[in-house]
ROFI-474937 format. One record per residue: residue number from 1; x, y, z of N, C-alpha, C, O in turn. Coordinates in Angstrom, 3 decimals, m for minus. Last residue first. Layout:
<rs>
- num/n_px/n_py/n_pz/ca_px/ca_py/ca_pz/c_px/c_py/c_pz/o_px/o_py/o_pz
- NUM/X/Y/Z/X/Y/Z/X/Y/Z/X/Y/Z $
...
</rs>
This chain:
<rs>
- num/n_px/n_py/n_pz/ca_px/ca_py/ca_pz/c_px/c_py/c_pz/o_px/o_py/o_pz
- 174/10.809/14.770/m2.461/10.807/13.539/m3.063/11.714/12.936/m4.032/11.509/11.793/m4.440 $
- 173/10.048/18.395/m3.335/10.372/17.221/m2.738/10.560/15.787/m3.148/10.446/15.611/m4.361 $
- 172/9.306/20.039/m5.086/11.085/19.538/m4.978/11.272/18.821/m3.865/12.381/18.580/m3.390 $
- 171/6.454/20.162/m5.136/7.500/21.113/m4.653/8.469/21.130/m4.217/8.848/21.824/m3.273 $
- 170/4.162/18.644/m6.420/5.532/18.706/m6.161/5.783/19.394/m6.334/5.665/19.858/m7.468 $
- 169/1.394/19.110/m4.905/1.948/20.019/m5.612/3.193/19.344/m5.437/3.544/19.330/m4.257 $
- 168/m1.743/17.643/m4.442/m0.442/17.540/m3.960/0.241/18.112/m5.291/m0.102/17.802/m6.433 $
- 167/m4.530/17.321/m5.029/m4.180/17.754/m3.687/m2.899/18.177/m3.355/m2.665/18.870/m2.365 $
- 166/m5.007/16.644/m7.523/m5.534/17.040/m7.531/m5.205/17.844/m5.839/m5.723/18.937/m5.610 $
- 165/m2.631/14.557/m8.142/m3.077/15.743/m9.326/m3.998/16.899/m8.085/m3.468/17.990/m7.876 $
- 164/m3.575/12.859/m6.079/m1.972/13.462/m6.545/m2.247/14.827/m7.091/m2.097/15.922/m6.549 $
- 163/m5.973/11.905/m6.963/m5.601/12.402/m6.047/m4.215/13.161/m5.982/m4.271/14.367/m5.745 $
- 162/m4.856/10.356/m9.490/m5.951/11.950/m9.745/m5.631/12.291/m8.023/m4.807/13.203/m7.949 $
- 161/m2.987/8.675/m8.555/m2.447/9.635/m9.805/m3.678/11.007/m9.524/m3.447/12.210/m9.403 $
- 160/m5.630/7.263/m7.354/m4.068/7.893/m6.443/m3.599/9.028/m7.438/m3.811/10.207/m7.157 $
- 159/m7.099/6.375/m9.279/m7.266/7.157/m8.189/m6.345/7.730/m7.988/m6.179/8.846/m8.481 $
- 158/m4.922/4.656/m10.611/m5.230/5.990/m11.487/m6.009/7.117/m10.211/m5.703/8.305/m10.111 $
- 157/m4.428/2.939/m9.150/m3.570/3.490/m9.090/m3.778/4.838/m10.271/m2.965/5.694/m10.619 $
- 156/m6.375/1.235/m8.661/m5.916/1.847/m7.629/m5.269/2.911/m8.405/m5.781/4.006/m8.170 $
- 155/m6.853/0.279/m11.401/m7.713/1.382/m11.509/m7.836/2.058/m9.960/m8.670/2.911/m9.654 $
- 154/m4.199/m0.891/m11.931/m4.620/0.124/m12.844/m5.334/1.107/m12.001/m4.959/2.255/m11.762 $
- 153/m4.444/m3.101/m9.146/m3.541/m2.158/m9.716/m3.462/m1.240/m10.714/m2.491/m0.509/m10.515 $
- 152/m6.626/m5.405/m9.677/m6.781/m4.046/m9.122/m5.763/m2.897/m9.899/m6.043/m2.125/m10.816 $
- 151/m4.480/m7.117/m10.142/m5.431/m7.004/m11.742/m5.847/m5.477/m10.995/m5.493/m4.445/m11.565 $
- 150/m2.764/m7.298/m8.050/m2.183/m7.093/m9.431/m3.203/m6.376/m10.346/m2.985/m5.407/m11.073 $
- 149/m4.930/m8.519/m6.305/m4.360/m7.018/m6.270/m3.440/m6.801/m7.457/m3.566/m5.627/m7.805 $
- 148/m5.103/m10.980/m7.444/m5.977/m10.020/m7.819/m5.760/m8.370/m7.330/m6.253/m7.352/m7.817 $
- 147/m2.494/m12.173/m7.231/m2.743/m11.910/m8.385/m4.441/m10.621/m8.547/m4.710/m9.792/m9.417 $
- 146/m2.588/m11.909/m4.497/m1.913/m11.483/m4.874/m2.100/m11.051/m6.331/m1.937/m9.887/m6.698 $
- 145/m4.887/m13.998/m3.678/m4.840/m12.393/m3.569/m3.488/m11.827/m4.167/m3.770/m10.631/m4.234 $
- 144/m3.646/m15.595/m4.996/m5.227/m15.425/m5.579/m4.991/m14.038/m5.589/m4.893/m13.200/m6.485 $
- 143/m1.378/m16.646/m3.611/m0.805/m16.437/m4.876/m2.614/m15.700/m5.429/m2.527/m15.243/m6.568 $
- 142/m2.793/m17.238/m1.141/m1.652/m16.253/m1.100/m1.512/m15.699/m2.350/m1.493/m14.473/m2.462 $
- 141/m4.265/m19.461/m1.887/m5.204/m18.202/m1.003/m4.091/m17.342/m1.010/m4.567/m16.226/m0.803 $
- 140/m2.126/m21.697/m2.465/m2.914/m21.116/m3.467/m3.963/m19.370/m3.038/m4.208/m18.452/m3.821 $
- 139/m0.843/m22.420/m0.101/0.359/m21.652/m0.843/m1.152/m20.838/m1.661/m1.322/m19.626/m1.528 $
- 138/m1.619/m23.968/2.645/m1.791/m23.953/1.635/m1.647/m22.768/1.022/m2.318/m21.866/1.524 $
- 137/0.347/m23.894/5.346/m0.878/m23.753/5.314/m0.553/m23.751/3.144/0.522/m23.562/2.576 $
- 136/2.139/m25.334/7.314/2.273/m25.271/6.387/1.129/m25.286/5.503/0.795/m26.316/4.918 $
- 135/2.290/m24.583/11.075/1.799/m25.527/9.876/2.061/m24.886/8.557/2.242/m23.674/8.679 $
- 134/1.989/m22.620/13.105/2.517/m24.029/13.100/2.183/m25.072/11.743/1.862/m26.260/11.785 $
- 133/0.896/m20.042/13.168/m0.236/m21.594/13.029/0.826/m22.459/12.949/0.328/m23.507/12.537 $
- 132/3.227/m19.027/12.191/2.213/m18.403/13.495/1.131/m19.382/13.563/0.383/m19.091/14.497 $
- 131/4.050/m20.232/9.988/4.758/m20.200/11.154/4.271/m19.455/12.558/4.843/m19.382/13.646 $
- 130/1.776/m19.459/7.963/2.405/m20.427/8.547/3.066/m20.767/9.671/2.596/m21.671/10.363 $
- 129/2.072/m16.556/8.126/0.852/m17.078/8.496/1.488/m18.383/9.116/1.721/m18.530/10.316 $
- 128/4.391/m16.638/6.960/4.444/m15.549/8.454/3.104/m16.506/9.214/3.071/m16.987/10.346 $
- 127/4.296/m17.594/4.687/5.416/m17.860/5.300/5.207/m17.060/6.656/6.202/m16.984/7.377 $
- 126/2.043/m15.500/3.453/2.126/m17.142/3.494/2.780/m17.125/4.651/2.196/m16.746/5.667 $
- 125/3.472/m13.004/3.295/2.608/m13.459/4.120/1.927/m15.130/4.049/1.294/m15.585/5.002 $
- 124/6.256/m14.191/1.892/6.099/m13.554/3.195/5.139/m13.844/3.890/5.233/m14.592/4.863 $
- 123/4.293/m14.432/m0.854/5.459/m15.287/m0.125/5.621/m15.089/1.460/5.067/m15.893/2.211 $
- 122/3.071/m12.109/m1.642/2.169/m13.454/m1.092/3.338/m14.270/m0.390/3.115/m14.723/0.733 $
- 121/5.431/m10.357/m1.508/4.320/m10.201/m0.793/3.770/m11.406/m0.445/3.834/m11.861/0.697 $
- 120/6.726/m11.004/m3.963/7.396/m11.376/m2.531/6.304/m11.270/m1.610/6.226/m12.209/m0.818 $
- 119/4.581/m10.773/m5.848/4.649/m12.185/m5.469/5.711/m12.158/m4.226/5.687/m13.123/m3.462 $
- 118/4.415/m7.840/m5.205/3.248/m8.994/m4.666/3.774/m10.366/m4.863/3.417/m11.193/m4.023 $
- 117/6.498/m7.512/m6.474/6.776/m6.814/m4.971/5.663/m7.602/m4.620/5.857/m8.201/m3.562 $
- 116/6.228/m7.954/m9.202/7.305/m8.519/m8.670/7.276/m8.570/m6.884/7.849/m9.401/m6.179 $
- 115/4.208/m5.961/m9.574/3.803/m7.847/m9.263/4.800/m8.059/m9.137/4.612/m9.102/m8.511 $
- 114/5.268/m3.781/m9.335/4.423/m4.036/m8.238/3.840/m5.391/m8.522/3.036/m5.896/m7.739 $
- 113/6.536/m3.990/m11.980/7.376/m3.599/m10.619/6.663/m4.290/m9.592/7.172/m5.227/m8.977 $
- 112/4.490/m4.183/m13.478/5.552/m5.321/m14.183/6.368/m4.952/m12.099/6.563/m5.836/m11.264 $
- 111/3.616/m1.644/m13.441/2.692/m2.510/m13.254/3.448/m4.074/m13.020/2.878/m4.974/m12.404 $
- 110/6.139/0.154/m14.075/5.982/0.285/m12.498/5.175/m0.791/m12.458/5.521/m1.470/m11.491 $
- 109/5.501/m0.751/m16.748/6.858/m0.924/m16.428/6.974/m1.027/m14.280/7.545/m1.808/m13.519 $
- 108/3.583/0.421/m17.722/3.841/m0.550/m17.754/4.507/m1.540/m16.781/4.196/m2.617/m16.273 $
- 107/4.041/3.404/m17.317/3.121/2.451/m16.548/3.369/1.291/m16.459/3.453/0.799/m15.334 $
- 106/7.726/3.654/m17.516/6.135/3.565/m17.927/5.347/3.068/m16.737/5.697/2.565/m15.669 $
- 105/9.786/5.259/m15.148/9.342/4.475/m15.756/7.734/4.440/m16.961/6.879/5.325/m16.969 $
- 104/10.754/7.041/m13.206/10.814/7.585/m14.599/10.413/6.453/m15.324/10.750/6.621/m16.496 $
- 103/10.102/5.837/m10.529/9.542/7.042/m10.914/9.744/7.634/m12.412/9.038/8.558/m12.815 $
- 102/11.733/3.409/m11.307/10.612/3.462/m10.736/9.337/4.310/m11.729/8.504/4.089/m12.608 $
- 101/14.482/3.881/m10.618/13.827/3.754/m11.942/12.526/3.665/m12.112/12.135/3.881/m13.259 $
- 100/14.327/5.366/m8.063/14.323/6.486/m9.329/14.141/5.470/m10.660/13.730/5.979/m11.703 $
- 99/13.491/3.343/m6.025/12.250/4.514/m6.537/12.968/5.074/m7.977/12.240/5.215/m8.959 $
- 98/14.646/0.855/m5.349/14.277/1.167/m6.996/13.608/2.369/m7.022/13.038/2.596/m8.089 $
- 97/14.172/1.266/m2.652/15.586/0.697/m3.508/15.640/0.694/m5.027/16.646/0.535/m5.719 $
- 96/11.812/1.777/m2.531/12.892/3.078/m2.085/13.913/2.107/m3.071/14.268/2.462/m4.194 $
- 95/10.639/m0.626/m2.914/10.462/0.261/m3.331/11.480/1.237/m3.590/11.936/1.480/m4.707 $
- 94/11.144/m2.147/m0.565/11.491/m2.468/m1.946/11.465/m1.444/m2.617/12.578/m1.221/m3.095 $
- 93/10.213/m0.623/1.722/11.935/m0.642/1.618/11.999/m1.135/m0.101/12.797/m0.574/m0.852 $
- 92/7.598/m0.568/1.059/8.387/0.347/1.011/9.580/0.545/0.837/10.124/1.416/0.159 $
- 91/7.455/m3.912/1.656/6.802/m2.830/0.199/7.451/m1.928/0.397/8.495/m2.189/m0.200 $
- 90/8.228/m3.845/4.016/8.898/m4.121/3.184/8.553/m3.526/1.748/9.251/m2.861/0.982 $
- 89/6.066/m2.351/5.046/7.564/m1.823/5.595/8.237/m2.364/4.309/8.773/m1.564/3.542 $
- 88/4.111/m4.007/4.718/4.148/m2.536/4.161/5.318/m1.834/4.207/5.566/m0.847/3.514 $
- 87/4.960/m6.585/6.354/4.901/m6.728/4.901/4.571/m4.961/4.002/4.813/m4.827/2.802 $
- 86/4.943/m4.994/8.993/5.807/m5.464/8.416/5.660/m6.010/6.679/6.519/m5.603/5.897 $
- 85/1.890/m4.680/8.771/2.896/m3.319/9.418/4.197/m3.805/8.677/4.588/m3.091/7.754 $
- 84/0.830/m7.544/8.446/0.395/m5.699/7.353/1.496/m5.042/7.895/2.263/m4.828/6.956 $
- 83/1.839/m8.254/11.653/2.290/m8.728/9.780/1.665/m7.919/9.145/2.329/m6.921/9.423 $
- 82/0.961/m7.127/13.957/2.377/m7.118/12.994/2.267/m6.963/11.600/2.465/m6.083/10.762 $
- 81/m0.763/m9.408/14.774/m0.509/m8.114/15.282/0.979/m8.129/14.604/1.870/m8.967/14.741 $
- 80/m2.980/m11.356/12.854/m2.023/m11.381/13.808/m1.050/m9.960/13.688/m0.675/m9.537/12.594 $
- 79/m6.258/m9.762/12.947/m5.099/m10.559/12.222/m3.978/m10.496/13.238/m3.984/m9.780/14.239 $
- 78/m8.599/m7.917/13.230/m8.004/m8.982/13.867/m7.430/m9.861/13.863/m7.713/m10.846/14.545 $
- 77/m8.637/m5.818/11.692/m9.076/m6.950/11.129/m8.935/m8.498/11.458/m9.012/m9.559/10.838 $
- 76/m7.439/m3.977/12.590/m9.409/m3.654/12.294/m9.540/m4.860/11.868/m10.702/m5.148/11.583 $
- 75/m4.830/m4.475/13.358/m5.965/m4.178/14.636/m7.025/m4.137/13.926/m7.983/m4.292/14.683 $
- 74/m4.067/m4.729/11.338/m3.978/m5.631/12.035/m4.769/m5.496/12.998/m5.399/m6.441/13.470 $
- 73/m4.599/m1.527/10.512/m4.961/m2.833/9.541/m5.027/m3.927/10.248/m6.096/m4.497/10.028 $
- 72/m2.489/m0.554/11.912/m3.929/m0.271/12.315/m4.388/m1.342/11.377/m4.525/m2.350/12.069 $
- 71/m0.214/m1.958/10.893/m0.769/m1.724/12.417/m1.978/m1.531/12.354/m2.695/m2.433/12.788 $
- 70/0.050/m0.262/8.603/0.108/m1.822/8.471/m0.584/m2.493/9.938/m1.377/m3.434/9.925 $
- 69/m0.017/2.034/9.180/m1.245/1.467/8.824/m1.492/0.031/8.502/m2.500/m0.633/8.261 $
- 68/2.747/2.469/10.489/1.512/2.601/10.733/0.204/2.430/10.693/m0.611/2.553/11.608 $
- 67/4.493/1.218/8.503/3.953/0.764/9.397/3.033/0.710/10.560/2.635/m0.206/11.280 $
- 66/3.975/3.469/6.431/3.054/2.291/6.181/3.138/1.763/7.393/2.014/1.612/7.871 $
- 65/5.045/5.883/8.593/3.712/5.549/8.314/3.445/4.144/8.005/2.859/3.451/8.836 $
- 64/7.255/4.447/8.246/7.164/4.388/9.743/5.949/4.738/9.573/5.230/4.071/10.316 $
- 63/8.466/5.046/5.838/8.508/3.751/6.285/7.611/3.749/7.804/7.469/2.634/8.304 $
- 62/6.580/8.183/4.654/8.074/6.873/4.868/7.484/5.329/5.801/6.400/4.886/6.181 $
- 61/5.062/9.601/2.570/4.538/7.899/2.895/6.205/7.498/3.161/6.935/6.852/2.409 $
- 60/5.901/11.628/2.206/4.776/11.694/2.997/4.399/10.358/3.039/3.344/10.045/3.591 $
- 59/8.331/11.294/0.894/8.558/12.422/1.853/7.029/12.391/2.486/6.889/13.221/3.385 $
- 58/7.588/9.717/m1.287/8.313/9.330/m0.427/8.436/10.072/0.624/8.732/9.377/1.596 $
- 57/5.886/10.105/m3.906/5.951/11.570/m2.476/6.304/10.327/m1.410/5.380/9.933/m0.699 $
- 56/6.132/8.016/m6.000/6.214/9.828/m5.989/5.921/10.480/m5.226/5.600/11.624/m5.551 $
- 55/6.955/5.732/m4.285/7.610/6.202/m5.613/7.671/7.410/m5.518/8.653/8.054/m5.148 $
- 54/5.022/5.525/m1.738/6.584/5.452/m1.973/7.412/6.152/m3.176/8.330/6.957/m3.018 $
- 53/2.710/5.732/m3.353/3.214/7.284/m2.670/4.476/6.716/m2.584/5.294/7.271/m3.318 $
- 52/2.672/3.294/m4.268/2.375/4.551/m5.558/3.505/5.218/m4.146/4.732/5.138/m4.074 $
- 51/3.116/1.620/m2.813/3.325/1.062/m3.343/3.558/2.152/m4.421/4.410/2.040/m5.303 $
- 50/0.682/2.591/m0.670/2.198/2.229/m0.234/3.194/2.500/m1.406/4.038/3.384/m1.261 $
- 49/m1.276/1.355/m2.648/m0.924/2.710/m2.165/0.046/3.030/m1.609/0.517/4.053/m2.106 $
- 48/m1.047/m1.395/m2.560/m0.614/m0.524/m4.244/m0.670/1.093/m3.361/0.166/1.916/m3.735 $
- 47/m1.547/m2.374/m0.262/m0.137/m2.088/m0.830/0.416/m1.456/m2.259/1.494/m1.183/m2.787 $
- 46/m4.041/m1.633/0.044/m2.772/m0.755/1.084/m1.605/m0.922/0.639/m0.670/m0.146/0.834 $
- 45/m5.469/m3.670/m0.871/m5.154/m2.612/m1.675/m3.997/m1.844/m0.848/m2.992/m1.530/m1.486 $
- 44/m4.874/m6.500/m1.600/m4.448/m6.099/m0.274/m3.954/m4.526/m1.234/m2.942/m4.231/m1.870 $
- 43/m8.382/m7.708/m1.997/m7.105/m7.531/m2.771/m6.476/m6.653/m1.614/m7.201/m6.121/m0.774 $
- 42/m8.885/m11.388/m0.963/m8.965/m10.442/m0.722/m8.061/m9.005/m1.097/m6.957/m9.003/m0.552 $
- 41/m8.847/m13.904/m0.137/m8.353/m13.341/m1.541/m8.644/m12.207/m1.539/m8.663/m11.890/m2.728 $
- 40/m9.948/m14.958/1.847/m8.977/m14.929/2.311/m8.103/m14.698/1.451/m6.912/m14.955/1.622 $
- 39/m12.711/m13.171/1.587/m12.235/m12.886/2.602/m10.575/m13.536/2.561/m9.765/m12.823/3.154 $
- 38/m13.824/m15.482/m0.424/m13.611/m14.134/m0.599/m12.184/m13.361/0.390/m11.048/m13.107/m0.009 $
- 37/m15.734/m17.759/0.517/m13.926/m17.493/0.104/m13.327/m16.305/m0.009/m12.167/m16.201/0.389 $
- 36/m18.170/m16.674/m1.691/m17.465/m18.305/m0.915/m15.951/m18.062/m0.780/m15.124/m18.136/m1.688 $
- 35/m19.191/m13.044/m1.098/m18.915/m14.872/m1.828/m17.957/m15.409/m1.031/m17.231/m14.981/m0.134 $
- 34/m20.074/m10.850/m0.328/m20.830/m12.340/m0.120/m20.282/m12.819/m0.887/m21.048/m13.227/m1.760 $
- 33/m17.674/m8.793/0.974/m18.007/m9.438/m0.228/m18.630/m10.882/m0.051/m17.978/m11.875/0.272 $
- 32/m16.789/m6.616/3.478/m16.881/m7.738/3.487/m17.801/m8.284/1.934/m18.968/m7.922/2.081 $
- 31/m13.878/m4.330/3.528/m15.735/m4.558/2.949/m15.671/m5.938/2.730/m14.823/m6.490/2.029 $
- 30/m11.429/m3.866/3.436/m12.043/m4.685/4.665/m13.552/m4.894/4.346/m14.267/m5.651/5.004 $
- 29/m10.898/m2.558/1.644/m10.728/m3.741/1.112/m10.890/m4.094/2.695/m10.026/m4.920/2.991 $
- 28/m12.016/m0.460/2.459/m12.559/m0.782/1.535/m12.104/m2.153/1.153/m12.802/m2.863/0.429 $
- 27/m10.116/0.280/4.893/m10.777/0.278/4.809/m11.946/m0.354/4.205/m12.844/m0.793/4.925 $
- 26/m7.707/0.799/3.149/m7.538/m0.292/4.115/m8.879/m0.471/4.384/m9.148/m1.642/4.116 $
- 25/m8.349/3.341/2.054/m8.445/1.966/1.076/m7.980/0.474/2.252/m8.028/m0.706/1.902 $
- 24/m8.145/5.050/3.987/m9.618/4.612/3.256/m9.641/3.357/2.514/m10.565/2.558/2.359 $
- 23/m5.349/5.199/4.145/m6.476/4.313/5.463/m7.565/4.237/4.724/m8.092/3.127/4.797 $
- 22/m4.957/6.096/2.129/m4.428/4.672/2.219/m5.176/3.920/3.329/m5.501/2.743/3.482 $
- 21/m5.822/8.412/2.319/m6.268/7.551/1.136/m5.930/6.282/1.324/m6.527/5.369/0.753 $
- 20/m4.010/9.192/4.394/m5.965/9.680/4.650/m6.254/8.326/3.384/m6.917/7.344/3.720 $
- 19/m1.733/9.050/3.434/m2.053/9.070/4.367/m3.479/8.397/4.729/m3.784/7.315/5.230 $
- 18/m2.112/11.468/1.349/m1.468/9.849/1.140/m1.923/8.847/2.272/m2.497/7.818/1.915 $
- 17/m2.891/13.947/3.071/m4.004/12.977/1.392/m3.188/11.588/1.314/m3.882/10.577/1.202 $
- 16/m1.367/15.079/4.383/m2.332/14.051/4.561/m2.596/13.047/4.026/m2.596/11.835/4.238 $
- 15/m1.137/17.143/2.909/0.289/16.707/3.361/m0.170/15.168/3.786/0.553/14.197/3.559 $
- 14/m3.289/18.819/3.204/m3.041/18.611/1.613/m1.609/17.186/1.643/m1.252/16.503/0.683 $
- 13/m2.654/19.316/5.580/m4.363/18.538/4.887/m3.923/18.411/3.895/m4.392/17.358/3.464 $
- 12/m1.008/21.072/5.730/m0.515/19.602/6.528/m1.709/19.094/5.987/m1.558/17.872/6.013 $
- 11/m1.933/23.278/3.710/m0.801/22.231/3.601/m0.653/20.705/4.752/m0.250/19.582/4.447 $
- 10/m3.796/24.210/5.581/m4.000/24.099/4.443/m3.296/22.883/3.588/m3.815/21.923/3.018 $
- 9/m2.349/25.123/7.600/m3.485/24.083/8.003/m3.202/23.486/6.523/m2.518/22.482/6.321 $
- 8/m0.516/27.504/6.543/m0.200/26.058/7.237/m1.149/24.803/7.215/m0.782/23.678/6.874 $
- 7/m2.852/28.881/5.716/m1.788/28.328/4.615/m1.329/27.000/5.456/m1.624/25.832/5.200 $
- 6/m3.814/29.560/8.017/m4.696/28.510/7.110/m4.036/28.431/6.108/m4.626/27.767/5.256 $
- 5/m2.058/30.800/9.622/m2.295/29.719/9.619/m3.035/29.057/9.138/m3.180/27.911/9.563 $
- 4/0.602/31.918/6.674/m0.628/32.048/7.768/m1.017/30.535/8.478/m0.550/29.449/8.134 $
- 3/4.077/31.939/6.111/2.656/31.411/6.380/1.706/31.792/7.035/1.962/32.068/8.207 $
- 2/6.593/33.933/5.316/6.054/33.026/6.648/4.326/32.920/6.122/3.606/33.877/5.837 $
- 1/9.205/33.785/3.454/7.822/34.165/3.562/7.150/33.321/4.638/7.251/32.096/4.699 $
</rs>
């Protein structure tokens, strides 16, 4: 059956939504928050989204998007050029390597997943920061944000689930 082209359109917009949501949430966790400190605890929502679509529509969040937005992230936030691109890459590769227990898991169980993947997370980006400053910068601003994208993680990740629901049809993909 061949498509029209607002079936087509229709679908690459609907094909998007992972995509489109993850730059919004790069976005939102660039909102700057008046308090003391804030900025370097900051929750690194891009990776619970990464972090969801990897699992259940791997076929619209591969590896070469997050590093896409891991990129643009580095560029809106004038961070050193790379590291989001590469620490999303890895979120992903972790991921893929566990998606099927993953994807048949509890909530629980994926929540228990994605703090395993943030404490490699704070590790890395520590360890990247460091060695791009020459120094051995203090461990605690790594383990904050990390733990507070953890506590995030429910109410990212029920968005995403209703977005899912609400734009994206599995259709034996993934």
């Amino acid at each position: 059956m061949t498509l029209t082209l607002w079936q087509r359109l229709d679908k690459t917009g609907r094909n998007l939504a992972p995509f489109a949501v993850t730059v919004m949430l790069a976005l939102a966790g660039m909102v700057p928050i008046p308090l003391p400190g804030y900025a370097s605890v900051a929750p690194f929502l891009t990776a619970v989204a990464v972090y969801y679509w990897a699992i259940h529509r791997p076929d619209l969040m591969g590896p070469g998007t997050a590093f896409l937005i891991g990129l643009l992230q580095d560029l809106l936030t004038g961070g050193p050029l790379g590291v989001n691109a590469l620490v999303l890459v890895l979120v992903h590769w972790a991921v893929s390597s566990q998606r099927r227990v993953l994807a048949s898991s509890t909530f629980a169980l994926m929540w228990f997943g994605f703090g395993l993947v943030m404490m490699g997370v704070a590790c890395i980006q520590w360890l990247a920061f460091s060695v791009l400053q020459a120094t051995v910068l203090p461990f605690r601003p790594a383990l904050f944000q990390a733990l507070l994208t953890m506590a995030f993680f429910p109410a990212i990740a029920w968005t995403l689930i209703r977005v899912h629901r609400a734009f994206l049809r599995d259709d034996g993909q993934g």
